[in-house]
N, C-alpha and C positions, 0 to 999 in steps of 0.2 A: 344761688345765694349772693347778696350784695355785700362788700367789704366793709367795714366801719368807718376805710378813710382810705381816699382815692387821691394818688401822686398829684395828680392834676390844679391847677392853679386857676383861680379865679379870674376874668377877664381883665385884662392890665388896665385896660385905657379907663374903664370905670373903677378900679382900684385906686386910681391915681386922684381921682375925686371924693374919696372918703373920707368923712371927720370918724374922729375914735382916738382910745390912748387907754393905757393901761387903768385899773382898776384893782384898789384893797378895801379888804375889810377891818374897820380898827374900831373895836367894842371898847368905850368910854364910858368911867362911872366918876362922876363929882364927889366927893368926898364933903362932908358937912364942915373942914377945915379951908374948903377953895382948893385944895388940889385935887391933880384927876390919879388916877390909874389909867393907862393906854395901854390896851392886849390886842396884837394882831392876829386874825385869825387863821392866816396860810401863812406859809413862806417866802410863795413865788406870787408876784402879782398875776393878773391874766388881761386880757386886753378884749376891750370891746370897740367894736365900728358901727356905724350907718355908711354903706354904700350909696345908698339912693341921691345922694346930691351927685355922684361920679356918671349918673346916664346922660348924657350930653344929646342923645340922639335916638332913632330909632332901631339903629341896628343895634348900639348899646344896652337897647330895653330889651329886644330879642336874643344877643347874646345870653343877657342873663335869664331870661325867660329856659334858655334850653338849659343852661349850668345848672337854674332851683332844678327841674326834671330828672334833671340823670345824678344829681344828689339824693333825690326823693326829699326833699324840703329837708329836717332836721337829718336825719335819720345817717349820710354818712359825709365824714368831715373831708377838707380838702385844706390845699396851698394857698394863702395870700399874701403878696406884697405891702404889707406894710409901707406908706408913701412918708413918715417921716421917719422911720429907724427899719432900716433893711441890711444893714452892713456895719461890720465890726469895726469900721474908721472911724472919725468923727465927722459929722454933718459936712459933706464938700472935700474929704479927704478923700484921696485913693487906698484902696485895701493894700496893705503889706502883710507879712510872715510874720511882722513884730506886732502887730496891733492887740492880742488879746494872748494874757498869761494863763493857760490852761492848767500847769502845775508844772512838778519838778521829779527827773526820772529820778527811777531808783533802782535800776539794770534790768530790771525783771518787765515791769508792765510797757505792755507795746499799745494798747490802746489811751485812747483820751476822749472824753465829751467834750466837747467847745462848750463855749461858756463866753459871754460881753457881761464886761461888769459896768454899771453905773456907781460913779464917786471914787474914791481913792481912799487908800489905808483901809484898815479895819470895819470901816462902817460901810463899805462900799456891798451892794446888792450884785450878787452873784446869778446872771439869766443863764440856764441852759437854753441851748441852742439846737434845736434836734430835725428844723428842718431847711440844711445849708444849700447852697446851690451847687451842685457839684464842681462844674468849671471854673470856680471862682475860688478855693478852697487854698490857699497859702500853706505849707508852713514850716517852721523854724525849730533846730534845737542848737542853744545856745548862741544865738543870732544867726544860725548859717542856714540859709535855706534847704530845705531835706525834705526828699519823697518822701509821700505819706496816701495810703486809701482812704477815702472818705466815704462812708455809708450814709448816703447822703439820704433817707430815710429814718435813719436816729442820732447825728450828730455825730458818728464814733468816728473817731481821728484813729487811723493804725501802721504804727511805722512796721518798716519790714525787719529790723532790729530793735529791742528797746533801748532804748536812749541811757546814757550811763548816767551813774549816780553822782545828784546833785546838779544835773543841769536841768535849765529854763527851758522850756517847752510851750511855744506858743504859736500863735496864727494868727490867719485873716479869711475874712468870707462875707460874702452875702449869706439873706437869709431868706427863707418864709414865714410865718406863721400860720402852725396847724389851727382851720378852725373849722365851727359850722353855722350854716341859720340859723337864729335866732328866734324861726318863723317857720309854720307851716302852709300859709297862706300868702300869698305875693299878688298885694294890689297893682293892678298896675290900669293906668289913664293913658287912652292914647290923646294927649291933649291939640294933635295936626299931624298932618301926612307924615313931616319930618322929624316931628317931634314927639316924643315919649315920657314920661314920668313915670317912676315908682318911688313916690312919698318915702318910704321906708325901706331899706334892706339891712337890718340888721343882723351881726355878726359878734359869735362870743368865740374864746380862743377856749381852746381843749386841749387834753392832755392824751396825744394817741397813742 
């Protein structure tokens, strides 16, 4: 039997060539006075890619020729690098233990999801984070850096005491995003000996 979603990561060097970026749904209705109503339909955005500008070459084409296969095309999800938001710093910063506020202990809970938020204050969008890079995984309570396990399969932050009450509880990490094809079918043009094309490889992000 085949798993729904395989640790495994996408080919970097044609990751790195991807356009995509997140994606919402916001159902608008005009009103016969000029104002709208704006309803959003989820919570969490999710994020769509095209691969296929990232094949540079022909082992690039082959690469991913073997990756769709051992996927079975849709059928089970995997790891990708995201090439412009992959880590909880800002763009060109290095990751620290202070970079991202998880919450606040309260003697008892030893676990935490990571979480990057976009914006500041109240209005700021809150991303869980579920699939971190293990090695990379910072983190802090009350600014002091403190061991912590990372399950690096669902996000969960577990210190080996819980944190006392009323302190800051934060991190730093890279990330992946869980996704899958978008496609059952993968065109692909060998267009010269060294060169390869696949028009399309699109990619939706999932919730595994």
């Amino acid at each position: 039997m085949v798993a729904s979603f395989s640790e495994e990561r996408f080919p970097l060097a044609v990751a790195f060539g991807t356009s995509g970026g997140p994606e919402r749904r916001t159902d608008i209705v005009r009103l016969s006075t000029g104002y709208e109503n704006r309803n959003q339909r989820t919570r969490h955005s999710w994020r769509r890619y095209d691969a296929g500008s990232g094949v540079k070459s022909l082992a690039d084409l082959v690469s991913v020729l073997e990756f769709f296969e051992a996927r079975r095309g849709r059928l089970v999800g995997f790891r990708f690098r995201d090439p412009f938001d992959a880590a909880s710093a800002r763009w060109g910063k290095p990751v620290t233990a202070l970079d991202q506020p998880l919450g606040t202990g309260d003697g008892t809970a030893r676990g935490f999801q990571l979480v990057k938020r976009y914006g500041t204050g109240a209005d700021a969008y809150v991303r869980p984070i579920r699939k971190p890079l293990a090695g990379t995984v910072r983190a802090a309570v009350n600014g002091v850096v403190t061991d912590a396990d990372i399950d690096a399969t669902t996000g969960i932050l577990t210190f080996a005491a819980a944190p006392p009450v009323g302190s800051a509880v934060t991190a730093g990490f890279e990330f992946d995003v869980p996704v899958r094809f978008d496609m059952d079918h993968l065109a692909v043009n060998v267009a010269a000996f060294e060169a390869g094309d696949i028009p399309s490889i699109p990619l939706v992000e999932i919730r595994p």
